[in-house]
Each structure stands twice: as structure tokens, then as C-alpha cells.
C-alpha positions in Angstrom: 15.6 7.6 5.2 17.3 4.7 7.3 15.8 1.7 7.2 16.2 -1.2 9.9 15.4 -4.9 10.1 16.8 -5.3 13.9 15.8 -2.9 17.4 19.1 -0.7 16.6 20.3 2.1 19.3 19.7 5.7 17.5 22.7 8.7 18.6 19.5 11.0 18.8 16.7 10.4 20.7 13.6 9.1 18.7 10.1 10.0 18.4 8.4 7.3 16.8 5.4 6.4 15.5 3.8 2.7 15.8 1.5 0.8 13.3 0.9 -1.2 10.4 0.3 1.8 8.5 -1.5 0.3 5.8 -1.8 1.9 2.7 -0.7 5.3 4.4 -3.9 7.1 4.0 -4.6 10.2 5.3 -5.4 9.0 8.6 -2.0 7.6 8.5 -0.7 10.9 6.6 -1.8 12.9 10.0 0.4 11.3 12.1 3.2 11.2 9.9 2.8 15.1 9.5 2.7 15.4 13.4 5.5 12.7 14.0 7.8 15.2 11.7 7.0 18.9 13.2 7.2 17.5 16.7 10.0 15.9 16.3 12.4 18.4 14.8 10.9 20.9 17.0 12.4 19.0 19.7 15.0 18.0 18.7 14.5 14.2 17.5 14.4 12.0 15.0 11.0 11.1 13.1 10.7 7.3 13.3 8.3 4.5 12.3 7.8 1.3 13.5 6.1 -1.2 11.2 5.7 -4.6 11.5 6.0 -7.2 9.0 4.0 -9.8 7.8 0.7 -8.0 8.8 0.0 -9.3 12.5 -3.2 -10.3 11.1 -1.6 -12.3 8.0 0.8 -13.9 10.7 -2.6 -15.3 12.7 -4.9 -16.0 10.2 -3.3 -16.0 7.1 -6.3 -17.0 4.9 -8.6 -14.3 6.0 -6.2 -11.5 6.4 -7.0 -8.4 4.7 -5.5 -7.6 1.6 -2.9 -5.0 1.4 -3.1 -1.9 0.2 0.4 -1.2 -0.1 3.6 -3.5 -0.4 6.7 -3.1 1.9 8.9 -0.8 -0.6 5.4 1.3 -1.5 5.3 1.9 1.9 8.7 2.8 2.4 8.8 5.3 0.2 5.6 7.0 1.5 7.1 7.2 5.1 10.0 8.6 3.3 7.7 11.3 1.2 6.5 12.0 4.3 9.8 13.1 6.3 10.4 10.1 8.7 14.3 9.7 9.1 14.2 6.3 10.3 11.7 3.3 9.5 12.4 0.0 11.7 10.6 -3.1 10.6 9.2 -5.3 12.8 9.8 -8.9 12.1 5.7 -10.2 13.3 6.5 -13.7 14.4 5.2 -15.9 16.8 8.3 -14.9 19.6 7.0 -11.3 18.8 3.5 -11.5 19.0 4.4 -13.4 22.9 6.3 -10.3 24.1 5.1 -9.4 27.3 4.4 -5.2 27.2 6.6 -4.4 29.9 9.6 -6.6 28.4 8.4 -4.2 24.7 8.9 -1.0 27.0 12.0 -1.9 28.9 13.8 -4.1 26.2 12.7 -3.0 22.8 12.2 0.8 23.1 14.2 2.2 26.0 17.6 1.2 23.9 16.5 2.2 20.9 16.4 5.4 22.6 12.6 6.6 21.8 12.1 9.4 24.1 7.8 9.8 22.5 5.5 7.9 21.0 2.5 8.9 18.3 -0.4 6.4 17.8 -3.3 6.6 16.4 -6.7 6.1 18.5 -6.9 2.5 18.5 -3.5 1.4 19.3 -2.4 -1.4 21.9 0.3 -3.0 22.0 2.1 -6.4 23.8 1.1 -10.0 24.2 -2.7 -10.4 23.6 -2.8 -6.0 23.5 -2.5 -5.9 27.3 0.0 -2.5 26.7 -2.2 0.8 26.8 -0.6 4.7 26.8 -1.1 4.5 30.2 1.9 1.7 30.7 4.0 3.8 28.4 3.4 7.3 30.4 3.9 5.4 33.5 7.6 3.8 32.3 8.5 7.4 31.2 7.5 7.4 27.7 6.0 11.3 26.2 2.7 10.0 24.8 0.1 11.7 22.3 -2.9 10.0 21.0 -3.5 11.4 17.8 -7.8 11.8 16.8 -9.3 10.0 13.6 -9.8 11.7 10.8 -13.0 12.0 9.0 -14.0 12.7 5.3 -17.1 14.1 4.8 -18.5 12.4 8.1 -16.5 9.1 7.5 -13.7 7.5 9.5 -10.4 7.3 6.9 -9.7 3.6 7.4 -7.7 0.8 5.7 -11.3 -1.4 5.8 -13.3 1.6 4.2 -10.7 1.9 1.4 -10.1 -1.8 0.9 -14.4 -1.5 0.4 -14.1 1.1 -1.8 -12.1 -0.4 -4.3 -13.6 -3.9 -4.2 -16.9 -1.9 -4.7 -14.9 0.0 -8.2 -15.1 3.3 -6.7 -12.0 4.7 -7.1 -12.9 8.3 -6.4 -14.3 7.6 -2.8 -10.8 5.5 -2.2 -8.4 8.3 -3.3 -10.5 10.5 -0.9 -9.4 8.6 1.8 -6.2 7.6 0.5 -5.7 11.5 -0.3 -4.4 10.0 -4.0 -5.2 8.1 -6.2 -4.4 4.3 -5.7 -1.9 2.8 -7.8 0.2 -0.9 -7.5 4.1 -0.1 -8.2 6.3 -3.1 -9.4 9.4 -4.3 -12.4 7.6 -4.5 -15.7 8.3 -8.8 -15.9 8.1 -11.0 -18.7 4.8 -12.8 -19.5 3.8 -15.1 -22.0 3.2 -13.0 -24.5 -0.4 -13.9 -25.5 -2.0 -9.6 -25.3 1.3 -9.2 -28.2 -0.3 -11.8 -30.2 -3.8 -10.8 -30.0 -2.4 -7.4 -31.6 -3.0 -5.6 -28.1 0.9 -6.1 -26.3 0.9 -5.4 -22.3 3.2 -4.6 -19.5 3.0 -7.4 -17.2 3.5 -5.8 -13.6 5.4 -8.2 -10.9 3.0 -7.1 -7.6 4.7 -9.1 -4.6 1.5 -10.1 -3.2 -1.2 -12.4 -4.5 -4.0 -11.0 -3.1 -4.7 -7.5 -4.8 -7.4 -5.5 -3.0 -9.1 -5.0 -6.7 -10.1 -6.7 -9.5 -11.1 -5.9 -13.0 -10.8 -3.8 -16.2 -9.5 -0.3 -15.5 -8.6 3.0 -17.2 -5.0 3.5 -16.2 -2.3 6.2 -16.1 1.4 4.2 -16.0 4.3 6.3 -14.0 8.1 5.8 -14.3 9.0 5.8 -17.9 9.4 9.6 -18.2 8.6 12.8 -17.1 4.8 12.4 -18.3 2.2 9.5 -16.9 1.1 7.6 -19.4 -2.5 6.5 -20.5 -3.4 2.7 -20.8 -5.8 0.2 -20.3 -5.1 -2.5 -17.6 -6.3 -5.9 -16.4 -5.5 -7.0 -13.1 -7.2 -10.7 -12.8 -6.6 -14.6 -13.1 -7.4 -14.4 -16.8 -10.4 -17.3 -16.8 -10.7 -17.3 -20.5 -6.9 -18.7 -20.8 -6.0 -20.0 -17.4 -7.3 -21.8 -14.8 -6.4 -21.5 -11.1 -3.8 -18.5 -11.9 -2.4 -16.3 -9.6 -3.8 -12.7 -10.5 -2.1 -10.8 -12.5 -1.7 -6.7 -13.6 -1.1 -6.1 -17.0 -1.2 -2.4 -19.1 -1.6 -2.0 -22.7 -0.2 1.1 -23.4 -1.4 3.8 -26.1 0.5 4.5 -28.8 3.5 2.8 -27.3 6.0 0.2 -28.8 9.6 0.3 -26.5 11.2 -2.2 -24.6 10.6 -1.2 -20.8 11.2 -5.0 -19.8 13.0 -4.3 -15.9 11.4 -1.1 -15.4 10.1 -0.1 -12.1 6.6 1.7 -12.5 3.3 2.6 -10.4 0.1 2.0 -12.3 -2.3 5.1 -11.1 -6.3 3.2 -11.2 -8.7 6.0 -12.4 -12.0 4.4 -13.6 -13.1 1.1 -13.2 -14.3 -0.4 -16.9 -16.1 -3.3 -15.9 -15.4 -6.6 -14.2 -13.2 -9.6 -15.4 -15.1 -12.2 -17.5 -14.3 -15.2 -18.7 -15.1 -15.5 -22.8 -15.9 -18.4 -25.2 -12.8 -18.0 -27.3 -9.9 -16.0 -28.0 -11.8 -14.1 -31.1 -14.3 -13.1 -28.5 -11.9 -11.8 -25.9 -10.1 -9.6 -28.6 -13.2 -7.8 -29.5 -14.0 -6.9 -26.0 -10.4 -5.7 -25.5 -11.1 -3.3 -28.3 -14.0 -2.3 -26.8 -11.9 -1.9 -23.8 -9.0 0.5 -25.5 -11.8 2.2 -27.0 -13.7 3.1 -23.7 -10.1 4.0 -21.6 -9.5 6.6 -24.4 -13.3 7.5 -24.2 -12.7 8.0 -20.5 -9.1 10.4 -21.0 -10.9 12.5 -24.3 -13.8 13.5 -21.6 -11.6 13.9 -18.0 -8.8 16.0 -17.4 
């Protein structure tokens, strides 16, 4: 997959896809598939705009959502999922002023998109005055693709984002359509879970607002051809910091290498219980044992 950071002119004409894409759930996963049959039926190339920051983090920064995915998570989902060329959208405030008609005639038109798949909500231009109607009407092949629903539920971003703030994991990854999971470089820390007997792969997550919080049983990805089990924190630590930014770290069972630099995805399974702040550093070791002892509870008793 090609990835671009400017409005570049493709050979082939495009199909392309528009939206934030957040988390790429199966919602999002529907209009992938469709954006990929259509267009090499045609004759086109699959491609995804994306924008970036969130529109929403650009406006209102301190009440944006949190993300479900980061920018190389999701780039490697759109690539999973067939799309050929993924241009990101720098959201700023020149953006967020363009007019739609200067979108249709300046943006897209040379970038060659011949069709365009949103999704059910989608607008588009300065203060969402664009519809599919302006885009049919300047030439544009439109398709509007239909929600999809779980078990009577709209698959949404928000109803994920509530799931796992909630610690239920299972009703996420049916939305999601996997399990969620936060990839990142194993970074160095200060080595405090090594001295309390229990050492932990400290995850470098590019944003500081995880959509989750807590004590989790935890499969770790990357470090060979098997997942491997562990017990994870992903918090502010209250009993040895104060006013931390959160942080995602995996003690691993059974496990003593050096994986310092690694890239790896952390798969969430089962919520534990939630962060707590304890009276002393005694205290907090003996409920990390309790933790360990519960996450290999969990794997003994689920397949």
C-alpha cells in the first residue's frame, strides 16, 4: 500500500473511500470490502482518505474522543484490508475552511477519483455543507453504503469506545470483529515492576488518552510465531506517581529476554479489575500476585 501526505495525481483512476475510520470496525470493515471488489472490478484503484488529527481533536481538543486506533494501526488495517492507496489528510484550520465545491473541483478531480464510498452519515466541506448530491451532480459515481448492525446494535466508534470503558471486552470485539489490542516499541521504563520481582514490558502508545483503563488478562503479539500470555496495566500508576501520563505495561509468563525496541500488539481479553492506588509498595506487590495468579486463572479455564 502507498501511502500519501499531499492530494497526489494517481495514473489509474481512483475509487476512494472517505472518513476517519476510527478503529476500523466492522462498519468500517464493510466499506473497505466494498471499496476493494468494486474497484478492481472496474478497473480502479482502492483508496482511503483519512484525515489527521481527528477533526474533532482539531476543534475541541479536550473533549475529543479517544482513539481507538493510532495512525500506523490504522494503516495497516486499510492495508489488511486491500486498499492500494491511503492519502492522509492533514485536518487544519485551512482545511476544515474549504469550501465543498473548491474539495470537488480542486482536491478530488486531480487526484483523479472517478467514485466515492461513504458510509451513511458522511458530509463533507466547510461547516458539512457537501452532500452526495453535490458530488453526483459534479460527476462523481456515488454509493452510500447502509450501517451495519450486531445483534440489533449500530457498529459505532462511540458504542465500542463504551464498551471498553465499561470492561467489556467481548461486546467491543463484536463490533470491532477482533479483539482490541494497542500496538507500539517495547520502551524503556524505570524499572520499578523488575524490582518488585514482577519485570514488565513498557509499551510506547503515541497517544495519551487510551480508551481503557485497568488490570487486564493479556495475550502479547510480535515476538514469535505464538501470542503470548501476560498480565497488563495500562494506568497513571497512583500508588507511585502523581499526575503521570498513562502508561501500558505486560508482565509476561515465564519470560526473561531482552525485547527492548520491539514492535508488538497487546491483544485485551478480560478485564481484572480497575486501577487502585495502594498504601505501600508491600501492598501493591501482593495484589500483583493476585493479579498473575488470576490472568493464568483466566487462560487455564478459556481457550
Amino acid at each position: 500500500m502507498r501511502v500519501f501526505r499531499h492530494f497526489a495525481p494517481s495514473e489509474q483512476p481512483l475509487m476512494l473511500a472517505i472518513g476517519n475510520f476510527d478503529g476500523v470496525h466492522l462498519g468500517h470493515q464493510a466499506v473497505l470490502a466494498r471499496l476493494r471488489d468494486q474497484a478492481l472490478a472496474q478497473g480502479m484503484v482502492p483508496a482511503v482518505m483519512t484525515f489527521e488529527p481527528h477533526p474533532r481533536e482539531f476543534f475541541t481538543p479536550l473533549s475529543a474522543p479517544t482513539r481507538l486506533t493510532s495512525l500506523r494501526e490504522k494503516l495497516e488495517l486499510f492495508a489488511e484490508a486491500g486498499v492500494e492507496h491511503a492519502y492522509l489528510c492533514r485536518f487544519n484550520r485551512q482545511f476544515a475552511g474549504m469550501r465543498a465545491a473548491h474539495f470537488m473541483q480542486e482536491v478530488l478531480r486531480p487526484m483523479g477519483v472517478r467514485s466515492i464510498l461513504v458510509g451513511e452519515d458522511f458530509r463533507f466541506g466547510a461547516a458539512r455543507e457537501g452532500t452526495l448530491e453535490d458530488l453526483a451532480g459534479h460527476g462523481f459515481a456515488v454509493e452510500r453504503l447502509q450501517d451495519v448492525m450486531v445483534e440489533g446494535e449500530r457498529v459505532s466508534s462511540t458504542a465500542i469506545r463504551e464498551a471498553l470503558a465499561a470492561g467489556d471486552l467481548a461486546h467491543a470485539g463484536r463490533l470491532l470483529g477482533r479483539t482490541y489490542s494497542i500496538s507500539g516499541h517495547v520502551a524503556h521504563g524505570d524499572k520499578l515492576g523488575r524490582e518488585l520481582g514482577y519485570p514488565t514490558a513498557n509499551i510506547y502508545m503515541l497517544h495519551e488518552r487510551p480508551p481503557l483503563f485497568g488490570i487486564y488478562a493479556v495475550k502479547l503479539e510480535g515476538l514469535g510465531d505464538k501470542d503470548l500470555p501476560g498480565v497488563a496495566s495500562l494506568g497513571v500508576r497512583p500508588t507511585v506517581k502523581q499526575g503521570a501520563k498513562p502508561l501500558l505495561e505486560v508482565h509476561l509468563f515465564d519470560f526473561d529476554r531482552d525485547i527492548y525496541g520491539c514492535h508488538v500488539r497487546v491483544h485485551f481479553l478480560k478485564k481484572l479489575r480497575d486501577e487502585t492506588k495502594f498504601p505501600d509498595l508491600e501492598a501493591l506487590k501482593r495484589q500483583i500476585a493476585a493479579d498473575e495468579q488470576a490472568a493464568r486463572d483466566y487462560f487455564k479455564t478459556t481457550p
